[in-house]
C-alpha positions, 0 to 999 in steps of 0.5 A: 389613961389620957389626961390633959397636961399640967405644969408638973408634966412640963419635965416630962413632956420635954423628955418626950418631945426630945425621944420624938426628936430622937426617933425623927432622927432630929435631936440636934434641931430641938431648942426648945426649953422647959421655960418655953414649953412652960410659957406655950402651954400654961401662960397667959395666952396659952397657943398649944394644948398637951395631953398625957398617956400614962402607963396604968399601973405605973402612972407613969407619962409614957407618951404625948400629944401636943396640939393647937386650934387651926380655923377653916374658912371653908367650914366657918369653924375650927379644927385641931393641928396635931403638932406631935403625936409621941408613944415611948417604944416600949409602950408602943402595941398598947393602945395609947397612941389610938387612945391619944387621938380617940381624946383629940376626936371626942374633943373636935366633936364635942366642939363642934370642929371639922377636923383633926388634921396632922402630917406624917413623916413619908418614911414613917411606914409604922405611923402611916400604916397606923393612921390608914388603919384609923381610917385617916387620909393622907392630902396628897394634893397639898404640899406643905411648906415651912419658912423659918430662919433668915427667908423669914428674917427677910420676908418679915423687913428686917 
């Protein structure tokens, strides 16, 4: 079963975003909070949307997607980042993950969006493989780039 997100969810979906952490071999990059994942989701300008798989017989949240709005001035119209896409492994081969992006599909086309657009880490074969079955296509044209910390400090003048 696919759900959105509520603030009860909040504990579960940081579990979930530190197993995500975990699995990229990143978990000493997370910094994120309950109080921060909280405030991005359910506060008063909400920038990023949750959804829940759960398991159906235990109802319990064995994986996430988290996502937020992008905009296409190509298209005049809006589309859907992927920020995290999470299938606890023992839930894995159950259809979640399908069933997570089948949600984000149906809202993009019931909205009216041109894409649902994510980024896949390149040693990630199971995930690649995954997407490619979907009949997902990678960009190899466009090669993503990230400032953070002190060159963003400084771009930014302070």
């Amino acid at each position: 079963m696919i759900r959105e997100a509520t603030e009860a969810d909040i504990p579960a979906v940081h579990a979930l975003v530190r197993e995500l952490a975990a699995y990229e071999k990143l978990l000493h990059e997370v910094k994120a909070t309950e109080a921060q994942l909280h405030t991005a989701l359910f506060g008063p300008n909400p920038a990023a949307f949750a959804l829940i798989a759960e398991d159906d017989t235990s109802g319990e949240a064995v994986g996430f997607a988290v996502y937020f709005l992008n905009f296409s001035t190509w298209e005049g119209v809006h589309g859907i980042y992927l920020e995290d896409l999470f299938v606890r492994p023992e839930a894995r081969g159950g259809g979640h993950g399908k069933a997570l992006l089948k949600h984000l599909a149906g809202i993009c086309t019931a909205r009216g969006y041109a894409r649902l657009q994510w980024a896949v880490l390149d040693w990630n074969e199971p995930g690649i493989g995954f997407y490619d079955s979907l009949g997902a296509v990678p960009e190899r044209e466009w090669i993503g780039y990230r400032l953070t910390g002190d060159p963003l400090a400084r771009l930014a003048g302070a």
